[in-house]
PDB file of N, CA, C, O and CB in Angstrom:
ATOM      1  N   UNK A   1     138.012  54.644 -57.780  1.00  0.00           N
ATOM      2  CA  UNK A   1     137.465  54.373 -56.459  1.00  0.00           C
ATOM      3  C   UNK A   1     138.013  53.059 -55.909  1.00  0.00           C
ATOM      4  O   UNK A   1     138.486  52.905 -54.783  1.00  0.00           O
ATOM      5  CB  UNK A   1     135.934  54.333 -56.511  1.00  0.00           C
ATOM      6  N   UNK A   2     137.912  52.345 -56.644  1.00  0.00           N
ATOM      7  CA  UNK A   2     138.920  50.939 -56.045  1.00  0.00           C
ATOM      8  C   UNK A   2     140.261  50.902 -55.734  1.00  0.00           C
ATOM      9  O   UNK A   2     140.909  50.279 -54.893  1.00  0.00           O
ATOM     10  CB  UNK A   2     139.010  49.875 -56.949  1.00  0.00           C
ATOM     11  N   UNK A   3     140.571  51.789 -56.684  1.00  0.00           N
ATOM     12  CA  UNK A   3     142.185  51.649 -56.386  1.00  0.00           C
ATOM     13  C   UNK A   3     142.388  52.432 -54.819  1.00  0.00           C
ATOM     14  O   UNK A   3     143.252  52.155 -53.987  1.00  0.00           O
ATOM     15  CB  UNK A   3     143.257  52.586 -57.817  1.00  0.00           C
ATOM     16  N   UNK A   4     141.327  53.467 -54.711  1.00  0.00           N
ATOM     17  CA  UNK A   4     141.836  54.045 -53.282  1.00  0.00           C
ATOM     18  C   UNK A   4     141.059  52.920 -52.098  1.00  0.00           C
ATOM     19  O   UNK A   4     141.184  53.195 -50.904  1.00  0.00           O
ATOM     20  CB  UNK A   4     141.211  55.981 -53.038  1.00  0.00           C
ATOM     21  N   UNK A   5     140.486  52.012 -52.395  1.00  0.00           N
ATOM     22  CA  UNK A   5     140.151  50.986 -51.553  1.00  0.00           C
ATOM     23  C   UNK A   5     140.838  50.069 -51.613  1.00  0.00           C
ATOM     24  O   UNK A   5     140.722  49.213 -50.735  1.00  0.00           O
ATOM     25  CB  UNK A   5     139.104  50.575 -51.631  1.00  0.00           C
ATOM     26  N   UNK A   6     141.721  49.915 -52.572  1.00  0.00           N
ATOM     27  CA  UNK A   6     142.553  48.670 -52.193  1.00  0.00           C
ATOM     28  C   UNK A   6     144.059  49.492 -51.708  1.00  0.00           C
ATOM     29  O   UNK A   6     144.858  48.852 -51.024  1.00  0.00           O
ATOM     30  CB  UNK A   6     142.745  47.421 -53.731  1.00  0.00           C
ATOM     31  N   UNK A   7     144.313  50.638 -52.025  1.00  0.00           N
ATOM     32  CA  UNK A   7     145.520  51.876 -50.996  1.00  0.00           C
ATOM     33  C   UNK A   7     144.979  51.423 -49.570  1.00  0.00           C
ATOM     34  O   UNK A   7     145.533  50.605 -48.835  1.00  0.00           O
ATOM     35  CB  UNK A   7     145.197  54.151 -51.255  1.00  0.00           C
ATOM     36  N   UNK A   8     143.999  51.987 -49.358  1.00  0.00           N
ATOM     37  CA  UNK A   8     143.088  52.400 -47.567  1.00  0.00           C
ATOM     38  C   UNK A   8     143.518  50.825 -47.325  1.00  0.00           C
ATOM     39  O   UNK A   8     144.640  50.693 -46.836  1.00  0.00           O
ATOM     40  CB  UNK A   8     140.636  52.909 -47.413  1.00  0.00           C
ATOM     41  N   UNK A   9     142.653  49.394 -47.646  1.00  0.00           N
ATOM     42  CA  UNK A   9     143.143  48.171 -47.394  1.00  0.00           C
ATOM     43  C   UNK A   9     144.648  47.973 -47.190  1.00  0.00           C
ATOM     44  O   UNK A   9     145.297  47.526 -46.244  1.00  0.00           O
ATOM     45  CB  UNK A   9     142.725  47.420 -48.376  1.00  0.00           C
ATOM     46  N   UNK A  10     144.905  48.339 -48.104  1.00  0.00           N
ATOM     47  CA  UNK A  10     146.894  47.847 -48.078  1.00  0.00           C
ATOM     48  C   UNK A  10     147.624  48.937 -46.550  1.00  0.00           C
ATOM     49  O   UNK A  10     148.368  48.421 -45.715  1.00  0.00           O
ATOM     50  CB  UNK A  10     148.083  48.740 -50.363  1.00  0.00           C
ATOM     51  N   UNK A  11     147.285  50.127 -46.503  1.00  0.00           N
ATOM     52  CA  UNK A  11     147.527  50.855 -45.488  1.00  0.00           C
ATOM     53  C   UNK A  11     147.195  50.331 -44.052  1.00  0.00           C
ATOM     54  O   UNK A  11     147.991  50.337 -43.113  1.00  0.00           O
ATOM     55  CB  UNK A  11     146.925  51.950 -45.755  1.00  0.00           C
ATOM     56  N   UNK A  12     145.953  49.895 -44.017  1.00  0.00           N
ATOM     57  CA  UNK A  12     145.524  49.209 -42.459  1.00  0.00           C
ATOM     58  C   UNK A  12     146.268  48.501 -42.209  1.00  0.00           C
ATOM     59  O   UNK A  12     146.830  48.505 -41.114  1.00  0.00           O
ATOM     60  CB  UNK A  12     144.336  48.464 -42.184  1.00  0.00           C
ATOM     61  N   UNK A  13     146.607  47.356 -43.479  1.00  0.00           N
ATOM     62  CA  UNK A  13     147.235  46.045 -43.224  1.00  0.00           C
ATOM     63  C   UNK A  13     148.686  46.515 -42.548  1.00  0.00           C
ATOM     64  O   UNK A  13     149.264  45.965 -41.611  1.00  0.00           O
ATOM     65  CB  UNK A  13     147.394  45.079 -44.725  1.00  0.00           C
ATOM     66  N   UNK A  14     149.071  47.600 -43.237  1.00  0.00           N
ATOM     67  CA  UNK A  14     150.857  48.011 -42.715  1.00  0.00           C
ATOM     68  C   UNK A  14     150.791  48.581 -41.420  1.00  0.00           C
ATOM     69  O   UNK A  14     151.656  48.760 -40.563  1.00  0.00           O
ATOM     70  CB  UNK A  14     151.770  49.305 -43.728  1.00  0.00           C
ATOM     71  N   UNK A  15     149.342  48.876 -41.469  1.00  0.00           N
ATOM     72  CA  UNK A  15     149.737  49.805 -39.780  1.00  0.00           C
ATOM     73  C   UNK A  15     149.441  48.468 -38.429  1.00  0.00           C
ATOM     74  O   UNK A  15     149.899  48.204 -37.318  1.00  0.00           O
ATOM     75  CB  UNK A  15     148.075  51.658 -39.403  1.00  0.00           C
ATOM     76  N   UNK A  16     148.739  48.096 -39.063  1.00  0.00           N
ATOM     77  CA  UNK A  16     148.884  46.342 -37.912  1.00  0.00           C
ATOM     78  C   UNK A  16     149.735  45.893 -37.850  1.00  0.00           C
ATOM     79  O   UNK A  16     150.158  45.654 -36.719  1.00  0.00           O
ATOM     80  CB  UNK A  16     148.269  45.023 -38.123  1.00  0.00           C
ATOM     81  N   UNK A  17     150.624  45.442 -39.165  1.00  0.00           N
ATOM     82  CA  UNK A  17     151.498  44.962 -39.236  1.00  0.00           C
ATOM     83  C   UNK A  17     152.973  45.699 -38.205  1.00  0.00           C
ATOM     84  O   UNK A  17     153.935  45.195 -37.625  1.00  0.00           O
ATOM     85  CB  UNK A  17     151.454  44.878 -40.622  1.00  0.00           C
ATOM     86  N   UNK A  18     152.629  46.658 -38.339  1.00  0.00           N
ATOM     87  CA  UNK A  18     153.474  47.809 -37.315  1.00  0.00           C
ATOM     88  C   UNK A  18     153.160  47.725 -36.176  1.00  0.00           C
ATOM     89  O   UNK A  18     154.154  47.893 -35.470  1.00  0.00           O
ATOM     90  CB  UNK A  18     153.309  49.257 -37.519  1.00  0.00           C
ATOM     91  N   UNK A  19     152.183  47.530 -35.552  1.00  0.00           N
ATOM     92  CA  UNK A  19     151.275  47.892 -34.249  1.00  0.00           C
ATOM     93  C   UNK A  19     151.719  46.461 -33.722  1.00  0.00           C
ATOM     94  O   UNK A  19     151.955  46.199 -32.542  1.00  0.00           O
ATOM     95  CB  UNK A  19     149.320  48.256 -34.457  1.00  0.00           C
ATOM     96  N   UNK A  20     151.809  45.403 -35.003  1.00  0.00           N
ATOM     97  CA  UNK A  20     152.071  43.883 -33.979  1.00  0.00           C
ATOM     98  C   UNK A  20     153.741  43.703 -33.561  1.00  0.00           C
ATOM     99  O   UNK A  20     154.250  43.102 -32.615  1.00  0.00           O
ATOM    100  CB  UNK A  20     151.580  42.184 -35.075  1.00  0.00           C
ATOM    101  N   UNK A  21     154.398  44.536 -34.750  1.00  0.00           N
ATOM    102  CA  UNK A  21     155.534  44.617 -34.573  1.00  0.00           C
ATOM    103  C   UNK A  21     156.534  45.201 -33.298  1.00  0.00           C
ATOM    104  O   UNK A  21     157.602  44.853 -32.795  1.00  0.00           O
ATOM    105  CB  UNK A  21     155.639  45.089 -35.501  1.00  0.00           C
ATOM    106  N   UNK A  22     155.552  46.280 -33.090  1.00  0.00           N
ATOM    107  CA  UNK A  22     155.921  47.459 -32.195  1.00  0.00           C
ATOM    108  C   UNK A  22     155.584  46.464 -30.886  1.00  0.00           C
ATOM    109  O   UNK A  22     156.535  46.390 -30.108  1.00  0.00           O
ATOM    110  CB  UNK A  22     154.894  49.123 -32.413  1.00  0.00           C
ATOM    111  N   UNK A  23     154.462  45.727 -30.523  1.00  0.00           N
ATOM    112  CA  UNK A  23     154.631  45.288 -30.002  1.00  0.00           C
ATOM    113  C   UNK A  23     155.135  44.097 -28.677  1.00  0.00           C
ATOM    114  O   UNK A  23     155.202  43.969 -27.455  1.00  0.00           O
ATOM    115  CB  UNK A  23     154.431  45.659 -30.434  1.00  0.00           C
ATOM    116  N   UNK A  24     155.452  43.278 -30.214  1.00  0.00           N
ATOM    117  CA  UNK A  24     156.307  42.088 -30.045  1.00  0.00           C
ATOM    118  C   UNK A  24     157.775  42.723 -29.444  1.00  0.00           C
ATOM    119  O   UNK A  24     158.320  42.198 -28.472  1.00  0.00           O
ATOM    120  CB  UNK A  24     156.479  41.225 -31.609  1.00  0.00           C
ATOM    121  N   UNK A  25     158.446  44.111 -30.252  1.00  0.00           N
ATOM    122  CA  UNK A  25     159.200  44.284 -29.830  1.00  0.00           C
ATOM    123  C   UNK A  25     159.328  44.672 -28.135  1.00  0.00           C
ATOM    124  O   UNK A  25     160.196  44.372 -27.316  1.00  0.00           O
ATOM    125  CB  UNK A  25     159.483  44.886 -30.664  1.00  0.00           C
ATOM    126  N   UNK A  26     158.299  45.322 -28.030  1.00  0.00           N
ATOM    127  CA  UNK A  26     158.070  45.890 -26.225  1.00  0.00           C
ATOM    128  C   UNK A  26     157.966  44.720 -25.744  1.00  0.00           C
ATOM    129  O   UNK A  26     158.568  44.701 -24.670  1.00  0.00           O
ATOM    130  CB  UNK A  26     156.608  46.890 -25.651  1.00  0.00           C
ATOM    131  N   UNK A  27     157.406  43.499 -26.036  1.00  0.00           N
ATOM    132  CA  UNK A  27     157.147  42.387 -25.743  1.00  0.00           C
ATOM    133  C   UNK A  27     158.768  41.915 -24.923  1.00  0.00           C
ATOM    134  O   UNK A  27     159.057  41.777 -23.734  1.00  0.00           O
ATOM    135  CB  UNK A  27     156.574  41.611 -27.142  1.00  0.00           C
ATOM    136  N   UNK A  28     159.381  41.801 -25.882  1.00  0.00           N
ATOM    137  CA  UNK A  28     161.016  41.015 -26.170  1.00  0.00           C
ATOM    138  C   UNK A  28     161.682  41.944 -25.051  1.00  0.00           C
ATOM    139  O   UNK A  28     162.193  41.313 -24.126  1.00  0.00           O
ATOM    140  CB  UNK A  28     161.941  41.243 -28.128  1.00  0.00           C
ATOM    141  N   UNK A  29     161.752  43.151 -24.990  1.00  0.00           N
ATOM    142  CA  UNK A  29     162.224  44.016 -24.094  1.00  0.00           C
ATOM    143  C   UNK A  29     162.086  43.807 -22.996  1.00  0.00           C
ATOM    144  O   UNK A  29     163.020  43.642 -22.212  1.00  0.00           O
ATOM    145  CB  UNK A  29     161.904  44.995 -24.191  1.00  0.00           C
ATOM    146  N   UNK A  30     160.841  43.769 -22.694  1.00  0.00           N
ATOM    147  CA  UNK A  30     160.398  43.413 -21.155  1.00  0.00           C
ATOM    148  C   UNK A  30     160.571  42.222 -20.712  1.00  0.00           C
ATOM    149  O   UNK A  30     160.649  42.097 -19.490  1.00  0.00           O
ATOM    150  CB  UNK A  30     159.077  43.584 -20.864  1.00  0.00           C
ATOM    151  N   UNK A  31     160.648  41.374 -21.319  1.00  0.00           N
ATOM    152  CA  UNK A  31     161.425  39.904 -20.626  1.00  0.00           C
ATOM    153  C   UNK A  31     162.878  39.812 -20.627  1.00  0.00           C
ATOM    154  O   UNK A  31     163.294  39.042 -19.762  1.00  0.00           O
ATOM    155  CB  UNK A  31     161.043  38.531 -21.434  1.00  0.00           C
ATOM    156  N   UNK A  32     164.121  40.582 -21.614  1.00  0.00           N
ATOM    157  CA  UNK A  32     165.010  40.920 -21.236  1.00  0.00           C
ATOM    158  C   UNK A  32     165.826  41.883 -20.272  1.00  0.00           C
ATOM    159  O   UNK A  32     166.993  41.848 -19.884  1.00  0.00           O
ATOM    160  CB  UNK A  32     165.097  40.911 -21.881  1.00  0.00           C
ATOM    161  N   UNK A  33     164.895  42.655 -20.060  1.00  0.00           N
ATOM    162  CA  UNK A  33     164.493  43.257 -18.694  1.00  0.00           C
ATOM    163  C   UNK A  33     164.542  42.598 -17.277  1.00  0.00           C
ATOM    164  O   UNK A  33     165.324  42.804 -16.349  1.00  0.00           O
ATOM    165  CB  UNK A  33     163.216  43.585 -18.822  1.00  0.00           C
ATOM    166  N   UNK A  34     163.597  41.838 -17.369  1.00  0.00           N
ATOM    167  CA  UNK A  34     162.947  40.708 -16.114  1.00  0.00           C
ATOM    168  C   UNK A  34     164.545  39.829 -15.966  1.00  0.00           C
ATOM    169  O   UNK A  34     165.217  39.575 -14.966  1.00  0.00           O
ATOM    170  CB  UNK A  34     161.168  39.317 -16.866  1.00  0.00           C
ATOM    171  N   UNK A  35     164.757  39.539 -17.354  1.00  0.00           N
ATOM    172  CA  UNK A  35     166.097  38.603 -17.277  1.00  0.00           C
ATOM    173  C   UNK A  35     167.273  38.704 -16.599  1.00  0.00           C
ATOM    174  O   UNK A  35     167.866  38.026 -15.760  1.00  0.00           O
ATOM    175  CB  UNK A  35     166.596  38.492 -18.320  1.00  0.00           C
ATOM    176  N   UNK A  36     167.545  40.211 -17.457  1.00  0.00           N
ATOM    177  CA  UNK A  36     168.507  40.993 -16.652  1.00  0.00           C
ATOM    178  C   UNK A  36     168.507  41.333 -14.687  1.00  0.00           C
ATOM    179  O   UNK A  36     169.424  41.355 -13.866  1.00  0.00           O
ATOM    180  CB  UNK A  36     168.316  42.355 -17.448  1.00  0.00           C
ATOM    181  N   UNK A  37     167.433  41.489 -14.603  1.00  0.00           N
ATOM    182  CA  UNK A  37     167.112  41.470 -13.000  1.00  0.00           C
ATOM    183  C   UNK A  37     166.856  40.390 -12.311  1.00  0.00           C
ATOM    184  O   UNK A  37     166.480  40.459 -11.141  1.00  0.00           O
ATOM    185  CB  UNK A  37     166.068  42.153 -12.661  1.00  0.00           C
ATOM    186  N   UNK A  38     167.032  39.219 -12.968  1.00  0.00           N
ATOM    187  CA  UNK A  38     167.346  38.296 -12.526  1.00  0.00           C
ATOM    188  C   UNK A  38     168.985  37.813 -11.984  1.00  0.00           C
ATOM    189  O   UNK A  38     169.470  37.107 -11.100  1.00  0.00           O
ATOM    190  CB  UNK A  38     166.804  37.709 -13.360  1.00  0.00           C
ATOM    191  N   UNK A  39     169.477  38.703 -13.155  1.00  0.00           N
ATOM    192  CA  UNK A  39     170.782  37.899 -13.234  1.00  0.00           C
ATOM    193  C   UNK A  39     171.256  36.869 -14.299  1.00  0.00           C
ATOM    194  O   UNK A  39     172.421  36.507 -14.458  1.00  0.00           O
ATOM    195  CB  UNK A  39     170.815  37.211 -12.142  1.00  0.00           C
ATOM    196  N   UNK A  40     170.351  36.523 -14.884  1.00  0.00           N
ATOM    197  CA  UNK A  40     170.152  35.364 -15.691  1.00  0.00           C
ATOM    198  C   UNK A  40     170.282  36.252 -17.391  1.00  0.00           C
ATOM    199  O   UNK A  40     169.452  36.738 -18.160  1.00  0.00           O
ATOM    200  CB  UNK A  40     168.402  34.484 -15.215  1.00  0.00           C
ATOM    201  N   UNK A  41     171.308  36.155 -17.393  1.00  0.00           N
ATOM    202  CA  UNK A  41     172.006  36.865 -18.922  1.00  0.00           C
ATOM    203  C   UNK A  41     172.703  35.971 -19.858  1.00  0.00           C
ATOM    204  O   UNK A  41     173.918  35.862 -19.695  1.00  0.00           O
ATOM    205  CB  UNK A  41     173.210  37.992 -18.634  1.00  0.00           C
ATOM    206  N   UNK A  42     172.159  35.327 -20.786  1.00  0.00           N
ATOM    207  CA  UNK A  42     172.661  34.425 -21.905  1.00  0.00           C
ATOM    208  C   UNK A  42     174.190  34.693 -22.176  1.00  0.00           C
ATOM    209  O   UNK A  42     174.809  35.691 -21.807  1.00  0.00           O
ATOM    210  CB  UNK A  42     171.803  34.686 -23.276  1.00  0.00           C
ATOM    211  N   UNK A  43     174.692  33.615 -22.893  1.00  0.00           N
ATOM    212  CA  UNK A  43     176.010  34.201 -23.934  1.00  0.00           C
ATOM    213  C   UNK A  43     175.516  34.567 -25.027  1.00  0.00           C
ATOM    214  O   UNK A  43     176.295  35.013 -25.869  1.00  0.00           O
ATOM    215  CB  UNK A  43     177.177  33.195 -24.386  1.00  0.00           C
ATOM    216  N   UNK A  44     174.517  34.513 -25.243  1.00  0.00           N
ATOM    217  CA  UNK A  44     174.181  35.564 -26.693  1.00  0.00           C
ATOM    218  C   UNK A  44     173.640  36.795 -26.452  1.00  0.00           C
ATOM    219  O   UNK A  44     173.079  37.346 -27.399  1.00  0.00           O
ATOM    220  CB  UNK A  44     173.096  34.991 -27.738  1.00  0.00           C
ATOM    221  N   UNK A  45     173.687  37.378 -25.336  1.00  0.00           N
ATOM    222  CA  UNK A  45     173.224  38.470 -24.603  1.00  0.00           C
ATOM    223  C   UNK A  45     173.778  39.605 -26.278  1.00  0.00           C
ATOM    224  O   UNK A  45     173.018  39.970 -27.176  1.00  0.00           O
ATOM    225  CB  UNK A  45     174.212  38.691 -22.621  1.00  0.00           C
ATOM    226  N   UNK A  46     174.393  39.717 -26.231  1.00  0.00           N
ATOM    227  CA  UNK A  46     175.291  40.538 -27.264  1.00  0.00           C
ATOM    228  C   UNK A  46     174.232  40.336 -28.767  1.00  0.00           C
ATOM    229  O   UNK A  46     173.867  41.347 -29.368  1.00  0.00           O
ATOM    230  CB  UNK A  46     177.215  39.688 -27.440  1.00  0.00           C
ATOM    231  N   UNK A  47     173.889  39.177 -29.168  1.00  0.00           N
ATOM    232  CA  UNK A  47     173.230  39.518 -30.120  1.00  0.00           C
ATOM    233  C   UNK A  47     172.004  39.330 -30.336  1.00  0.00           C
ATOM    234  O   UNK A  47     171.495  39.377 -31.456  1.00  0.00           O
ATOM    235  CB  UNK A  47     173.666  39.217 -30.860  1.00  0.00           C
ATOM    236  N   UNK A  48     171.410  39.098 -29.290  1.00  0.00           N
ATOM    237  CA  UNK A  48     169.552  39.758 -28.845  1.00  0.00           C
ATOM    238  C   UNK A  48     169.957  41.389 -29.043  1.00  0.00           C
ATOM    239  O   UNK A  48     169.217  41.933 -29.862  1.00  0.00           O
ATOM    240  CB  UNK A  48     168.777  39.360 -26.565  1.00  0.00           C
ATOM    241  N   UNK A  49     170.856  42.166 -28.530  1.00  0.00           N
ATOM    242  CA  UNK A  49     170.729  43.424 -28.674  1.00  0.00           C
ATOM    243  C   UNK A  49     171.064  44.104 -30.097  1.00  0.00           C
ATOM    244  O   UNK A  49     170.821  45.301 -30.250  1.00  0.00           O
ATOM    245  CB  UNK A  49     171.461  43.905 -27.689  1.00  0.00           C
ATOM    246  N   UNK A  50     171.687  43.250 -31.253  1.00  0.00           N
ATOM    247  CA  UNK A  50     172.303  43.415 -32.321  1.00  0.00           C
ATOM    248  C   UNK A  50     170.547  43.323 -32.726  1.00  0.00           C
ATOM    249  O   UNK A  50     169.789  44.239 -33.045  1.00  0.00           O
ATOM    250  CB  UNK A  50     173.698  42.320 -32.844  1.00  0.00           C
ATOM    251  N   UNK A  51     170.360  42.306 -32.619  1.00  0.00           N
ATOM    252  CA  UNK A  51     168.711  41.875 -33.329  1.00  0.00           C
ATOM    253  C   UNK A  51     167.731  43.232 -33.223  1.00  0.00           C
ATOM    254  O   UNK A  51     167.189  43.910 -34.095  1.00  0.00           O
ATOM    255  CB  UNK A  51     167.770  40.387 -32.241  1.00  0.00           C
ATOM    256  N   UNK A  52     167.752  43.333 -31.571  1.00  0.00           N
ATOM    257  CA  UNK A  52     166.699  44.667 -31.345  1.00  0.00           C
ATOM    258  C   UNK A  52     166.934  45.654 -31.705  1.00  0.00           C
ATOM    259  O   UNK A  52     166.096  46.546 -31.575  1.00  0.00           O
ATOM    260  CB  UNK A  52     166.383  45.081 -30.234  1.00  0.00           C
ATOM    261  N   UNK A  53     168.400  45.951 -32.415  1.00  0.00           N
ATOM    262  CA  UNK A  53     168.640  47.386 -33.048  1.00  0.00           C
ATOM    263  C   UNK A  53     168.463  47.287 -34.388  1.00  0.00           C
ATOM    264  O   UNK A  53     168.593  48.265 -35.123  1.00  0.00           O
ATOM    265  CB  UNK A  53     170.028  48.002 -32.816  1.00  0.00           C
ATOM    266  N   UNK A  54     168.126  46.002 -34.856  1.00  0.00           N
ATOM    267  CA  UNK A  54     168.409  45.825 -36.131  1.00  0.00           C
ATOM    268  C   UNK A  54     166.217  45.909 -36.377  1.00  0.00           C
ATOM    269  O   UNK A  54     165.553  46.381 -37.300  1.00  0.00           O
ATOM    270  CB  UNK A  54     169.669  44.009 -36.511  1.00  0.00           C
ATOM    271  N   UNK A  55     165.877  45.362 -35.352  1.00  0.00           N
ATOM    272  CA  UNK A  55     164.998  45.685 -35.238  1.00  0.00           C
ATOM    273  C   UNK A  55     163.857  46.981 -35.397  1.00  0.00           C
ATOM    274  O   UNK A  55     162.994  47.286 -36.219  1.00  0.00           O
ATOM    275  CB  UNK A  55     165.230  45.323 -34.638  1.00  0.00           C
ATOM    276  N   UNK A  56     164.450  47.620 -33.951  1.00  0.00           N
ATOM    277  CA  UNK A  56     163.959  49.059 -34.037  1.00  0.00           C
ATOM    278  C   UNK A  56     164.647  49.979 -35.439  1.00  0.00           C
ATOM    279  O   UNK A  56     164.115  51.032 -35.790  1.00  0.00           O
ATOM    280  CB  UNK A  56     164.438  49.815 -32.488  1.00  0.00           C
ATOM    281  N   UNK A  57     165.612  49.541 -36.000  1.00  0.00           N
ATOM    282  CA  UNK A  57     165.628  50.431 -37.273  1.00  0.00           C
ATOM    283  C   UNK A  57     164.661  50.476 -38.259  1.00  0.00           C
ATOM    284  O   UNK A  57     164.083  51.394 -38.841  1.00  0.00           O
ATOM    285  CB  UNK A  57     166.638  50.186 -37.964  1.00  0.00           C
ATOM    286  N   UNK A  58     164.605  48.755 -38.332  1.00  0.00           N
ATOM    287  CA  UNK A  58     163.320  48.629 -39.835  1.00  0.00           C
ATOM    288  C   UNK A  58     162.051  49.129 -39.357  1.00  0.00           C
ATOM    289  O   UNK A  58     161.232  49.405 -40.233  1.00  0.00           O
ATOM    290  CB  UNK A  58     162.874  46.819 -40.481  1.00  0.00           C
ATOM    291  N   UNK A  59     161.566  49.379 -37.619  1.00  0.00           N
ATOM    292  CA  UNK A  59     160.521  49.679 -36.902  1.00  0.00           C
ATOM    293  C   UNK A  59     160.374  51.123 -37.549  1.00  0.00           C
ATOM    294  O   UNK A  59     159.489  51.424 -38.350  1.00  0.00           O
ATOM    295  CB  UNK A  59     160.725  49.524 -35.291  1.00  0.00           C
ATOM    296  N   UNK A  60     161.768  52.308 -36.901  1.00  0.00           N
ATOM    297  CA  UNK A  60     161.764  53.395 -37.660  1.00  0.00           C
ATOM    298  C   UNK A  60     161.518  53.307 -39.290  1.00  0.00           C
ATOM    299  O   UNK A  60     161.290  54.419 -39.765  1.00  0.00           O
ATOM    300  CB  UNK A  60     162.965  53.955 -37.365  1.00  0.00           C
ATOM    301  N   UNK A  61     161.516  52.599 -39.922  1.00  0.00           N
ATOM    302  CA  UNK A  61     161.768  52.456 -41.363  1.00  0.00           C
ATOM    303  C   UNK A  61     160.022  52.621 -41.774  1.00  0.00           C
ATOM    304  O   UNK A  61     159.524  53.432 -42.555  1.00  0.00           O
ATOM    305  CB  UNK A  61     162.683  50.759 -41.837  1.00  0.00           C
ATOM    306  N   UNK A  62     159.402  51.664 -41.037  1.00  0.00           N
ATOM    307  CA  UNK A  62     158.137  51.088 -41.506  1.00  0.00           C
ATOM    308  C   UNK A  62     157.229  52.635 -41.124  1.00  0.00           C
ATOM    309  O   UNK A  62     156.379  53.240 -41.777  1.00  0.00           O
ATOM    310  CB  UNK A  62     157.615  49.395 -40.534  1.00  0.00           C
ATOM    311  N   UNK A  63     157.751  52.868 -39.996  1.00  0.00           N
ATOM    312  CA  UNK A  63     156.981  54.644 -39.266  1.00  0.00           C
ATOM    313  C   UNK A  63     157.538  55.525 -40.075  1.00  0.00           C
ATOM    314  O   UNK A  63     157.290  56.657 -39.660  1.00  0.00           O
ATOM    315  CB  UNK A  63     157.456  55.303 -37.442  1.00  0.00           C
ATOM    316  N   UNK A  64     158.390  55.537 -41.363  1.00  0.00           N
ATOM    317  CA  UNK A  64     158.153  56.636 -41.869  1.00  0.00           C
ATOM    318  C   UNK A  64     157.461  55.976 -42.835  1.00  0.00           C
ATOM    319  O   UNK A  64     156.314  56.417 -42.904  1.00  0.00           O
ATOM    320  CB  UNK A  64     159.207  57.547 -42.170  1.00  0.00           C
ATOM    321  N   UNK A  65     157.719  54.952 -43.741  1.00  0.00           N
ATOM    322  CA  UNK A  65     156.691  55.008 -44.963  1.00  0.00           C
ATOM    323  C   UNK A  65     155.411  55.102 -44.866  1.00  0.00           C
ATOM    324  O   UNK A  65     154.727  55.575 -45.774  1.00  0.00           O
ATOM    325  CB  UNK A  65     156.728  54.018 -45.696  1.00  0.00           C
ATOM    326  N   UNK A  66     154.744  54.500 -43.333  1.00  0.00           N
ATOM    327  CA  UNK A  66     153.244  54.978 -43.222  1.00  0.00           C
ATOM    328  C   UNK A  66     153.143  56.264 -42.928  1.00  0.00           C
ATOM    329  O   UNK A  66     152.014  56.753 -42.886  1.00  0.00           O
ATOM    330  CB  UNK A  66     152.449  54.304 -42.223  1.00  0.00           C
ATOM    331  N   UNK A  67     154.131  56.964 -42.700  1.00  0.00           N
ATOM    332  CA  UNK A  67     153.745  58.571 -42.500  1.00  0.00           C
ATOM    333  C   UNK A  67     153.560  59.210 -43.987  1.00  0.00           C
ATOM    334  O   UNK A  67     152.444  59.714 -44.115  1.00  0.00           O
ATOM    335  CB  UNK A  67     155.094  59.495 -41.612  1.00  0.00           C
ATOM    336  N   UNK A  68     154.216  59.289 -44.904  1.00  0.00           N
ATOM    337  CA  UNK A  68     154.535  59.438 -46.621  1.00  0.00           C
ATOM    338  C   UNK A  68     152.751  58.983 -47.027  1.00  0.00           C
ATOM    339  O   UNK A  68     152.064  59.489 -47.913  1.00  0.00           O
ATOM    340  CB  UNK A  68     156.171  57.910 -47.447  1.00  0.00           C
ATOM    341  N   UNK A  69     152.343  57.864 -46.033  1.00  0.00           N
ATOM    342  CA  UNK A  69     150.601  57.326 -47.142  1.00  0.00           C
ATOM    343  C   UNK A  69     149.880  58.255 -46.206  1.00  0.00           C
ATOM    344  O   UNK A  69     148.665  58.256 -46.404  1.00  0.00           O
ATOM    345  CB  UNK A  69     149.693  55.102 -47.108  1.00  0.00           C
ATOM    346  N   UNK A  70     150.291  59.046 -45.243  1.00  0.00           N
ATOM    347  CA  UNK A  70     148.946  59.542 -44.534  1.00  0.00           C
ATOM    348  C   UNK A  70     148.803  60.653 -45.260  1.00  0.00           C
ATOM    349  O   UNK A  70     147.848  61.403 -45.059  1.00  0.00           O
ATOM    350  CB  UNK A  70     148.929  59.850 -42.910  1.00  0.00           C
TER     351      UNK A  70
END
């Protein structure tokens, strides 16, 4: 019985941990967004987008292993 209470615990924690992730990322998007329509595009423009793909992969990564605990 504990051990599936400390699974259920460890599971919440990953799906927040996802949910803050997921968000931060929509977060980051939408001000590079705003940026872009500004006009106002860094010289590192190129690897904010390296980051966010590198990003949304481990994002996909984390959405399947919580799918495998459901």
């Amino acid at each position: 019985m504990k051990q599936w209470e400390a699974l259920e615990n460890a599971l919440k924690s990953m799906q927040e941990k996802a949910l803050d992730f997921q968000f931060q990322q929509q977060e980051r998007r939408k001000s590079r967004e705003k940026e872009e329509e500004k006009g106002i595009v860094s010289f590192s423009g190129s690897e904010n987008i390296d980051k966010d793909k590198k990003d949304n992969d481990f994002g996909s990564l984390v959405d399947e292993l919580l799918l495998l605990l459901i």
